[in-house]
C-alpha positions in Angstrom: 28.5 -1.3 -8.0 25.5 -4.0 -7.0 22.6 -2.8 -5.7 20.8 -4.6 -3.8 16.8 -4.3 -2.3 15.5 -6.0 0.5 11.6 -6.1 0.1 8.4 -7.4 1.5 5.9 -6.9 4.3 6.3 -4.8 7.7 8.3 -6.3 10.3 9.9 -9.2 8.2 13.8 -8.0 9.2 14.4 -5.4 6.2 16.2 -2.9 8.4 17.5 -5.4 10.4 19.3 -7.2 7.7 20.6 -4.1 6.2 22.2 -3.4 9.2 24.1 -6.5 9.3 24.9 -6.3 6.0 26.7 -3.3 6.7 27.8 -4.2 9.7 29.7 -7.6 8.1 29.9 -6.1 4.3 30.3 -3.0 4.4 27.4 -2.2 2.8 26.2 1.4 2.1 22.7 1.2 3.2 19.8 3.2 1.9 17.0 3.3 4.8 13.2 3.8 4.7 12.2 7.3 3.6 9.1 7.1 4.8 10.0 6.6 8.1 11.6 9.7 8.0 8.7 11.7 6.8 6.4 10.4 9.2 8.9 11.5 12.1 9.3 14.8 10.6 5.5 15.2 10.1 4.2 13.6 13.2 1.2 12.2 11.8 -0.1 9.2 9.5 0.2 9.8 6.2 -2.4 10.7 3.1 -2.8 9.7 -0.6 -0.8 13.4 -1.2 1.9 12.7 0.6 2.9 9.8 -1.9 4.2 11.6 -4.6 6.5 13.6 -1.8 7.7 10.0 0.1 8.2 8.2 -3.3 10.7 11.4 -4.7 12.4 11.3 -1.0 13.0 7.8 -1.3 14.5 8.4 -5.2 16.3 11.1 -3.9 18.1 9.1 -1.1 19.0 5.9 -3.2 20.4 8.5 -6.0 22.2 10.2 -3.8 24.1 6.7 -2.9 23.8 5.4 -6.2 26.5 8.7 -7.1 29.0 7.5 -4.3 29.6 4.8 -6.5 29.6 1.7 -3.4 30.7 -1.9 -3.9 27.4 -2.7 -2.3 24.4 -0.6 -1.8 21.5 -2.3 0.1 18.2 -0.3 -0.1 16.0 -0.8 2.9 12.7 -0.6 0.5 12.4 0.9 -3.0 9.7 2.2 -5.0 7.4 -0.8 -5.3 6.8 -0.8 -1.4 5.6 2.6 -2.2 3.5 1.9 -4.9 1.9 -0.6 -2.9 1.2 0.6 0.2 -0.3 3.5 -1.8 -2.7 0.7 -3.2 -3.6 -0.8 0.0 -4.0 2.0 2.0 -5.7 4.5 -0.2 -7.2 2.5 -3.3 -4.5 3.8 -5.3 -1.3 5.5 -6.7 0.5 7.9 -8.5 1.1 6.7 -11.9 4.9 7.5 -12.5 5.8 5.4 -9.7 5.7 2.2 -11.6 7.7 3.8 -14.6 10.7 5.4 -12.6 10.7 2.5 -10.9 11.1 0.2 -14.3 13.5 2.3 -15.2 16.2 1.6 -12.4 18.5 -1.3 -12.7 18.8 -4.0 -9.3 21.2 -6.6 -8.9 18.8 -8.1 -7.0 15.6 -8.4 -4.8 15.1 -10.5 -1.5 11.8 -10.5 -0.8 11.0 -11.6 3.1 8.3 -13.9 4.2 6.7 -12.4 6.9 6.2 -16.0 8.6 8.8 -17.4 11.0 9.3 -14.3 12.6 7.1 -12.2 14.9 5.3 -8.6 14.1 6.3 -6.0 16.3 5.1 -2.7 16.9 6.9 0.5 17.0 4.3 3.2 16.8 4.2 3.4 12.2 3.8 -0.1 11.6 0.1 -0.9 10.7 -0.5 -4.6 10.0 -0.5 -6.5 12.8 -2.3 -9.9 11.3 -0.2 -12.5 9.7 -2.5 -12.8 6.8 -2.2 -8.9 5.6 1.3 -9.2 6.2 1.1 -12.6 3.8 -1.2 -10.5 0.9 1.7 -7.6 1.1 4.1 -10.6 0.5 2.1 -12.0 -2.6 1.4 -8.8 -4.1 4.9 -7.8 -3.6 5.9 -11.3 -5.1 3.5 -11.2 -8.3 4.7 -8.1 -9.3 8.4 -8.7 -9.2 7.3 -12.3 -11.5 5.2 -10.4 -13.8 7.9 -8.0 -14.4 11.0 -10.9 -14.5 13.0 -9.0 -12.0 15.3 -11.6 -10.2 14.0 -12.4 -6.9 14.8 -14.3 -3.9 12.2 -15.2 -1.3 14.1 -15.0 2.2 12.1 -16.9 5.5 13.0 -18.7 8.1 13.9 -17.3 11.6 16.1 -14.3 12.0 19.5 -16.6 11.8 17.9 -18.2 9.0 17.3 -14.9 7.2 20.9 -13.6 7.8 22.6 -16.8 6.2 20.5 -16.5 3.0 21.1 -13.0 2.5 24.4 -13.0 3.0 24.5 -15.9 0.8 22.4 -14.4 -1.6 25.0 -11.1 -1.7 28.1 -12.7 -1.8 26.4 -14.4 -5.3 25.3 -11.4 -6.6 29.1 -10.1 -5.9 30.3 -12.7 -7.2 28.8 -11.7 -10.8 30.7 -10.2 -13.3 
């Protein structure tokens, strides 16, 4: 099984891009847990409800991790937790950064939020091109400072879909 994450700012083509990696891979596909919660809840979220979004998300990518896939594409993982819990509420729950250490990716492709437009659909929350940019860097720093192999996906939403599915096929290609 390879398992891999797609990761990065808001409305830089993760969900899209799973799709079509299911769509043309057959990819099981892991989606956003959060997303979820927020629908169930019908509100914004609070510093309290981390702990409770960060285990649904776990739970979900374990529960696909058992069915034993070829390919399993996660949406988002754990760090996109840990830091949106940073930026919007100064801070975090401490085990997230040790579960998430403690998982084993194939690989990460982290998306540049420039070369493709924001768009709004009623839980995104970062509208400018330059927060979108820090989520990038932040995302990017920590995947370096931890040596977790990364690739940085951009371009235009063609663009995007010919170096993931590049970037796959590689990572299949791996013993």
């Amino acid at each position: 099984m390879k398992v891999v994450v797609l990761c990065g700012p808001e409305s830089s083509g993760k969900s899209w891009l799973a799709e079509r990696m299911r769509v043309q891979l057959g990819a099981v596909v892991v989606g956003e847990y959060v997303r979820h919660f927020i629908d169930r809840e019908q509100r914004d979220t609070c510093y309290a409800d981390i702990d409770a979004i960060a285990r649904g998300q776990l739970a979900w990518e374990d529960a696909a991790r058992r069915a034993q896939p070829a390919l399993l594409v996660l949406d988002t993982h754990l760090l996109s937790n840990m830091l949106w819990s940073e930026t919007l509420f100064g801070n975090r729950p401490a085990w997230l950064e040790t579960a998430l250490l403690q998982r084993h990716y194939d690989a990460h492709l982290l998306l540049s939020p420039e070369g493709v437009e924001w768009t709004a659909d009623g839980q995104r929350c970062q509208p400018e091109l330059s927060q979108r940019q820090a989520f990038f860097a932040q995302s990017r720093a920590w995947l370096l400072a931890h040596a977790l192999p990364c690739t940085v996906i951009s371009g235009d939403w063609r663009a995007r879909e010919t170096q993931v599915l590049a970037s796959i096929r590689h990572v299949l290609d791996q013993p």
